[in-house]
C-alpha positions as CSV (number, residue, x, y, z in Angstrom):
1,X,-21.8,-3.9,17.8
2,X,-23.6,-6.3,15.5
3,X,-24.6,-9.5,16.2
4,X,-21.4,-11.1,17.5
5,X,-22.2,-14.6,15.8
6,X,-21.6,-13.6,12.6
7,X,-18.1,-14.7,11.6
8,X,-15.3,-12.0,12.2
9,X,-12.3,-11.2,10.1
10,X,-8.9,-10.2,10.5
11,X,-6.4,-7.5,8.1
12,X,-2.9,-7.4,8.4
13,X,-1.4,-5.1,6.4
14,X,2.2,-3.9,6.0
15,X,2.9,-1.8,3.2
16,X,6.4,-0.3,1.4
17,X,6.6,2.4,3.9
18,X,8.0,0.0,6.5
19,X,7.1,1.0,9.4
20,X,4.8,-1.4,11.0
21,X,1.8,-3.3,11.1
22,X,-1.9,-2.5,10.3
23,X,-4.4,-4.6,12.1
24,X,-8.2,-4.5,12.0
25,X,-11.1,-6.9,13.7
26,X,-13.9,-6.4,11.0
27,X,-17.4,-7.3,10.7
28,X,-19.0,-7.5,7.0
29,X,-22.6,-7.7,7.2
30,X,-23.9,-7.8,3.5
31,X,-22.4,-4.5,1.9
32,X,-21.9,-2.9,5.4
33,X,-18.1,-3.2,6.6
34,X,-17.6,-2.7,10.9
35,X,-14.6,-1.6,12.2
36,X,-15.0,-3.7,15.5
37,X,-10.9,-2.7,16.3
38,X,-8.1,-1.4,14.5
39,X,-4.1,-1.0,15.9
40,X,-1.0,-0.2,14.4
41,X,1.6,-1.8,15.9
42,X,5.4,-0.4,15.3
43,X,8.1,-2.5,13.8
44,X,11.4,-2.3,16.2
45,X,14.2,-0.2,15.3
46,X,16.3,-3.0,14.1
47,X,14.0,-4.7,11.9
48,X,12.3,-2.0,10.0
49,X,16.5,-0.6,9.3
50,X,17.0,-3.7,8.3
51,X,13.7,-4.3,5.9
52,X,14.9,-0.8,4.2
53,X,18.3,-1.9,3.8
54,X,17.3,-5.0,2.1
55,X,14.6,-2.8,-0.5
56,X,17.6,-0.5,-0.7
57,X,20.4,-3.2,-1.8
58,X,20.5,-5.5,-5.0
59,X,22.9,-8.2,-2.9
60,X,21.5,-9.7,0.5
61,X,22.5,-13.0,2.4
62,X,19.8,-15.7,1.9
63,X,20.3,-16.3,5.5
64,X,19.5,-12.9,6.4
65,X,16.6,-13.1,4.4
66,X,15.4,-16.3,6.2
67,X,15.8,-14.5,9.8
68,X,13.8,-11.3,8.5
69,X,11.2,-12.7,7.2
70,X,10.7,-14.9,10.6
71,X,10.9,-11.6,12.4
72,X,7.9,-10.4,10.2
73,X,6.2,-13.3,10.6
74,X,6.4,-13.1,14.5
75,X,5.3,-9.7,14.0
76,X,2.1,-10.6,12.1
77,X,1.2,-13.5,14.7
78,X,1.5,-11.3,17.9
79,X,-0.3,-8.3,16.7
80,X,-2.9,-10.8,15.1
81,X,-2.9,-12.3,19.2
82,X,-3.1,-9.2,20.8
83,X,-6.2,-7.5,19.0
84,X,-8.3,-11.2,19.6
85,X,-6.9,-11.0,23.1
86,X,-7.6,-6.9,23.8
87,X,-11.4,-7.6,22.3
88,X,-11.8,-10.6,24.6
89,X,-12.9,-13.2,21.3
90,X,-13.0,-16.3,21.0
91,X,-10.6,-17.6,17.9
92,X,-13.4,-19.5,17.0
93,X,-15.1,-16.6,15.9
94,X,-12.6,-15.4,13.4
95,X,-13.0,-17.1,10.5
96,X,-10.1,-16.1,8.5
97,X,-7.4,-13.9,8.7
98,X,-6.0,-11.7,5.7
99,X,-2.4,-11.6,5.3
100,X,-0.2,-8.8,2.8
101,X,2.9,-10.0,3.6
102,X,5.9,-7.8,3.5
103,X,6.7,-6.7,-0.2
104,X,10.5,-6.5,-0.4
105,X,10.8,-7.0,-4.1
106,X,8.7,-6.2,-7.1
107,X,9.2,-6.5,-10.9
108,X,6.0,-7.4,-12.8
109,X,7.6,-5.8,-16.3
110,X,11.0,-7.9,-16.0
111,X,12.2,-10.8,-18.6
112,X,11.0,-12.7,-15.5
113,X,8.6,-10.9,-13.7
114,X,8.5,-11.5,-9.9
115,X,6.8,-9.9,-6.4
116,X,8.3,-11.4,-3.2
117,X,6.7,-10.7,0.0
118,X,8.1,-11.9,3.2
119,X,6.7,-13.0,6.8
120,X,6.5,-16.8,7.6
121,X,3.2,-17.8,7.2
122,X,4.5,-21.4,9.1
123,X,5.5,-18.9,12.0
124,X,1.8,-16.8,12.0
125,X,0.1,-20.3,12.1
126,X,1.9,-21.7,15.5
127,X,1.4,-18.5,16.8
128,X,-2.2,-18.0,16.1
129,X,-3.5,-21.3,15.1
130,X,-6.1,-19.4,12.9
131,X,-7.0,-19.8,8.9
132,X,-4.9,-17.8,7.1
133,X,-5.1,-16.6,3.9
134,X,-1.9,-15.3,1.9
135,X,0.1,-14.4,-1.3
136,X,-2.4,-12.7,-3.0
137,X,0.0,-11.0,-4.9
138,X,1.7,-13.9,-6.0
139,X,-1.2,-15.4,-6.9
140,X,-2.3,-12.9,-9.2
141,X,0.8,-12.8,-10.8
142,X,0.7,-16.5,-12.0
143,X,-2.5,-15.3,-13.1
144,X,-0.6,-13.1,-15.9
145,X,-1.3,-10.1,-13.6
146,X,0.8,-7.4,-12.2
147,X,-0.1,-8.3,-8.4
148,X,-0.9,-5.3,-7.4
149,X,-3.2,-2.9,-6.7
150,X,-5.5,-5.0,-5.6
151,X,-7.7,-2.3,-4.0
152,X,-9.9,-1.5,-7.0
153,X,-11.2,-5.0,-6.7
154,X,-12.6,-4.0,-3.0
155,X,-13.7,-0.6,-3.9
156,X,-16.0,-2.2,-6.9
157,X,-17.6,-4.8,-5.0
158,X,-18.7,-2.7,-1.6
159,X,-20.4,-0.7,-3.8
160,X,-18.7,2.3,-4.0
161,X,-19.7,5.8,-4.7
162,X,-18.1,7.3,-7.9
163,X,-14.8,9.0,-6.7
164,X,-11.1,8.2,-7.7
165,X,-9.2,7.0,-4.7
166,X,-5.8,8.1,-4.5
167,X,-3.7,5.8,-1.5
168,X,-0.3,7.4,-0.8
169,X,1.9,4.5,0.9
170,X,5.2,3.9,-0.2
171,X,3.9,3.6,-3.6
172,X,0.8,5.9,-4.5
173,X,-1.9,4.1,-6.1
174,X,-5.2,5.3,-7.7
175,X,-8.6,3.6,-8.3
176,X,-11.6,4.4,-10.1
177,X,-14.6,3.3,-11.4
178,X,-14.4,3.4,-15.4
179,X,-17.9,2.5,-17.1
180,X,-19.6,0.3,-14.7
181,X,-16.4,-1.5,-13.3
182,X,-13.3,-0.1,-10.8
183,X,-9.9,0.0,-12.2
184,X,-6.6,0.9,-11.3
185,X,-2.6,1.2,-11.0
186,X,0.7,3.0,-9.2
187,X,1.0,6.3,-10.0
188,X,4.6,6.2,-9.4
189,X,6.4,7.2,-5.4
190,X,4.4,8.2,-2.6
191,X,6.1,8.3,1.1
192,X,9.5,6.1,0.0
193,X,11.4,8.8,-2.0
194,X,10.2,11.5,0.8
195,X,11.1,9.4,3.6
196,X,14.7,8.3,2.1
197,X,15.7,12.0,1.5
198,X,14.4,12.9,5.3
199,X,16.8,9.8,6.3
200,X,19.3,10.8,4.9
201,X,19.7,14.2,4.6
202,X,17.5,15.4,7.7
203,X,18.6,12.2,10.2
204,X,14.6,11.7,10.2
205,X,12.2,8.7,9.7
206,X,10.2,11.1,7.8
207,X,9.2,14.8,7.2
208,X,6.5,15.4,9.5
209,X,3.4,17.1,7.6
210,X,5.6,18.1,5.1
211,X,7.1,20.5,7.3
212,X,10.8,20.7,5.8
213,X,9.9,20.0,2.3
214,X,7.6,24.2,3.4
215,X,10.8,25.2,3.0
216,X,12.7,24.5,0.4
217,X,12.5,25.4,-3.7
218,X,11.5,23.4,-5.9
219,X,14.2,22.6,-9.1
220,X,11.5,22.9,-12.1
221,X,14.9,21.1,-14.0
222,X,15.4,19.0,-11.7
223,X,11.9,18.0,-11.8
224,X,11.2,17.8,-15.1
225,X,14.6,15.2,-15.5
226,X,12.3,13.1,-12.6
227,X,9.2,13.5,-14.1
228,X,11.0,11.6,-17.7
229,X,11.4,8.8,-16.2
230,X,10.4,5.7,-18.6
231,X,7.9,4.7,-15.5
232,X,5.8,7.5,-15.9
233,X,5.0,6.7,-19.9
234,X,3.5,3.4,-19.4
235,X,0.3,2.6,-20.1
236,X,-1.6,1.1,-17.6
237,X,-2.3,-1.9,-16.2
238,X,1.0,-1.3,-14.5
239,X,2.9,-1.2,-10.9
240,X,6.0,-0.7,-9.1
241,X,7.6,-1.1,-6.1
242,X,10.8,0.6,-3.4
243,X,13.4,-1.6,-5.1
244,X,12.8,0.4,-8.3
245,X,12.1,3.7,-6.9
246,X,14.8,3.9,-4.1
247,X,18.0,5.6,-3.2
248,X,20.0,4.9,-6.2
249,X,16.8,6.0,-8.1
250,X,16.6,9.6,-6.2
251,X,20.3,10.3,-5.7
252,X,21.2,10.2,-9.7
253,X,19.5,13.5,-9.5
254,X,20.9,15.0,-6.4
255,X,23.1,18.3,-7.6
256,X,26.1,19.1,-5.1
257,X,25.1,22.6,-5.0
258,X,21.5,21.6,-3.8
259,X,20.6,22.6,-0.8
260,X,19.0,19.6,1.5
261,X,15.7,21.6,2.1
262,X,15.3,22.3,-2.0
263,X,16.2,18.5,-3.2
264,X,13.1,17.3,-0.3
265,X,10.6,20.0,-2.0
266,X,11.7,18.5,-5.2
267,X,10.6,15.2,-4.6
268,X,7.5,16.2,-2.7
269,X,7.1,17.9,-6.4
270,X,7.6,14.4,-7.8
271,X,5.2,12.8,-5.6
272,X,2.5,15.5,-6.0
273,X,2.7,16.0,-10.1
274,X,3.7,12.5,-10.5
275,X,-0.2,11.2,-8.9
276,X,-2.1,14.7,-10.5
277,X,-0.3,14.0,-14.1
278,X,-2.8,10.5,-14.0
279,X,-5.6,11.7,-12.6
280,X,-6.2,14.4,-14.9
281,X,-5.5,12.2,-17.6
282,X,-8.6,10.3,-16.3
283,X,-11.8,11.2,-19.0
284,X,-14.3,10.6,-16.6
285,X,-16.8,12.9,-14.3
286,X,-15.4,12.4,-11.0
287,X,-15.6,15.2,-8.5
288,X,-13.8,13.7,-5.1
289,X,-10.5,12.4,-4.5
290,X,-10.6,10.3,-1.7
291,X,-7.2,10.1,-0.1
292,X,-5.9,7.5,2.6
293,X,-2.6,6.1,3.6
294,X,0.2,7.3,5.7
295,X,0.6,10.4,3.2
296,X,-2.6,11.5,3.8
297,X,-1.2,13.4,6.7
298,X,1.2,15.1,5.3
299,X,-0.5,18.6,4.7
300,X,2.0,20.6,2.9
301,X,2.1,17.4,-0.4
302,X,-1.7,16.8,-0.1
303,X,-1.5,20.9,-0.7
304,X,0.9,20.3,-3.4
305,X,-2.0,17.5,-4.7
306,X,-4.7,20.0,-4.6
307,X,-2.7,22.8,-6.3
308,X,-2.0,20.4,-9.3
309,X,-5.7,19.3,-9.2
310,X,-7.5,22.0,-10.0
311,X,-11.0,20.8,-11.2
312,X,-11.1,18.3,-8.1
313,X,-12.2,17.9,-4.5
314,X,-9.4,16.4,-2.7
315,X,-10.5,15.3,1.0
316,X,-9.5,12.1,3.5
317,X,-11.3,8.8,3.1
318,X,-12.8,10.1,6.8
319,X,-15.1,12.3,4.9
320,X,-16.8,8.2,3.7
321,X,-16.2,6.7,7.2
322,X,-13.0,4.9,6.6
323,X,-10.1,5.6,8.7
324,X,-7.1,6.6,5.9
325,X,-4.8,4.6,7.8
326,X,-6.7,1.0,8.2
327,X,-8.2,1.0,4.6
328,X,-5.4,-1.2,3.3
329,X,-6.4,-3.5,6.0
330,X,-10.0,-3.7,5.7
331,X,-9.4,-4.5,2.0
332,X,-7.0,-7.4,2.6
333,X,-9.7,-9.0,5.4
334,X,-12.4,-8.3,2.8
335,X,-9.9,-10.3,0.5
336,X,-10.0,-13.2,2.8
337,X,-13.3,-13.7,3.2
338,X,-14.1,-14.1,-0.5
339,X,-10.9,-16.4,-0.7
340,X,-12.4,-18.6,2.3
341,X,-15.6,-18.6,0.5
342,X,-14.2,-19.6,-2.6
343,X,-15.3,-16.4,-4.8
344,X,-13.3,-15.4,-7.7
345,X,-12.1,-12.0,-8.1
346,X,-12.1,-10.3,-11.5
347,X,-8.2,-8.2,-11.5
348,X,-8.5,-8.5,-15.8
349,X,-8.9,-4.9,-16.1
350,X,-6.6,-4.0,-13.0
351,X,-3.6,-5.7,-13.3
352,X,-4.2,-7.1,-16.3
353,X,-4.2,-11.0,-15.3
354,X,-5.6,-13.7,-17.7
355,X,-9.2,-14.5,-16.0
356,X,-11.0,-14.3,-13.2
357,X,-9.8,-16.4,-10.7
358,X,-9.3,-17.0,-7.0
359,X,-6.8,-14.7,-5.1
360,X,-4.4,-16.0,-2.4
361,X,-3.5,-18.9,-0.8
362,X,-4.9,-21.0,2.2
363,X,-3.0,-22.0,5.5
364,X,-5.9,-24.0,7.6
């Protein structure tokens, strides 16, 4: 490990797959990032059913959504205690935390355009007593910007070698360096649509490496009636979110006569064309696909990826020394140490906000 005085940083991130918490105890010295810890840490049972209940329904109690998002913020607190406590640090050491938040709502193209993350950042205080640093999506969206993804801002300034990166969460995402700066945008689905049909048609969380989806058809009619959505013409900068692509979204294409195993292949289809359909667009010389997130490990649509990618070099972010499941969480740490040390962020040609500017806010 590197000197231990230099100040130490904190990611928490929980993305629109719901299923837990990302944590990671980093070290940036100059351009060099060190993983000094990382842990996922589970959501419950009865809180991540009810987070996808609540990205699933227009209508919620406020009440409800009071009590969930101090559930979260619990969450975030104890898993933010137990990586200081497993690594025997001092909290005087960590020098600021970074915080996602739980994105339960997201409509940056609405008459009134809005991202709501939950997860009390009152409750992670009194549980950690640590600087935290929040609401960068928020943030970016008073800005004039979308609010997300906020990755390409990260991958520009740690100096990153010239491949598109491609993160399948909920929502798929791709960055890439065009002339001298990183830009990027949602693709469209990643996990959400997969995981929703394996919930409700298989009685799974999800389909383990793509194993059902192996087995089915794809509807090429289906498909193509997927593939039309009005999403999937914009220009970027743009992004999205599980309350747009959710069950209602998926079911309005679901046939009777379908079989369960042929409607999952289907959207695995949608998932796979959906992200290749914008990187070939891409007029640039890029050779590598860097892929991390939760769907980098499912084989059989990262196969579907490479089928539909014909002139590229799709591998896991492991291949650059980043583990696909904590780069999420490194970037949101990295986001809190230039918000701590008051550096602006330029997100103008990512999600198209009015100026550089700071990201997040500060709970000292």
């Amino acid at each position: 490990m590197k000197d231990m005085e230099n100040k130490l940083f904190i990611g928490v991130m929980s993305g629109t797959s719901l299923d837990g918490i990302d944590c990671v105890l980093v070290c940036f010295d100059k351009s060099e990032i060190e993983i000094i810890d990382k842990k996922f840490i589970p959501y419950e049972e009865k809180l991540r059913n009810e987070l996808i209940d609540l990205t699933q329904n227009d209508r919620f109690f406020l009440s409800h959504l009071v009590w969930l998002s101090n559930e979260v913020g619990a969450a975030y607190g104890n898993a933010i205690n137990e990586i200081i406590v497993e690594n025997q640090i001092g909290k005087k050491k960590i020098e600021a935390v970074g915080i996602s938040g739980q994105t339960v709502l997201h409509q940056p193209t609405s008459d009134r355009p809005y991202t709501f993350q939950i997860g009390n950042i009152s409750k992670v205080h009194a549980l950690t007593s640590l600087n935290l640093i929040y609401d960068f999506r928020v943030t970016d969206m008073n800005n004039g910007g979308h609010g997300a993804p906020l990755l390409p801002a990260f991958f520009d300034q740690i100096k990153s070698k010239n491949f598109i990166y491609l993160n399948i969460g909920g929502i798929a995402n791709i960055s890439f360096k065009l002339d001298k700066n990183y830009v990027g945008f949602d693709c469209g689905p990643g996990n959400t649509l997969i995981d929703l049909c394996a919930q409700k048609f298989l009685s799974l969380p999800y389909d383990p490496d793509g194993a059902h989806a192996k087995q089915g058809e794809v509807d090429k009619v289906i498909l193509d009636k997927m593939l039309d959505d009005a999403y999937f013409k914009l220009p970027s900068p743009k992004s999205t979110g599980t309350d747009y692509f959710n069950q209602s979204w998926i079911l309005e294409f679901f046939q009777k006569e379908m079989s369960n195993l042929d409607f999952l292949a289907t959207v695995t289809e949608l998932t796979a064309q959906s992200i290749a359909r914008e990187i070939n667009a891409i007029n640039s010389e890029h050779e590598k696909v860097i892929v991390y997130g939760g769907g980098s490990h499912n084989t059989f649509l990262i196969n579907r990826i490479r089928e539909n990618l014909k002139n590229y070099d799709v591998v896991s972010s492991e291949l650059i020394g980043l583990d696909p499941d904590y780069v999420e969480a490194i970037a949101f740490a990295w986001l809190a140490k230039e918000r701590i040390k008051n550096k602006t962020i330029d997100l103008t040609q990512i999600t198209g906000s009015r100026s550089i500017a700071l990201l997040g806010e500060c709970y000292l």
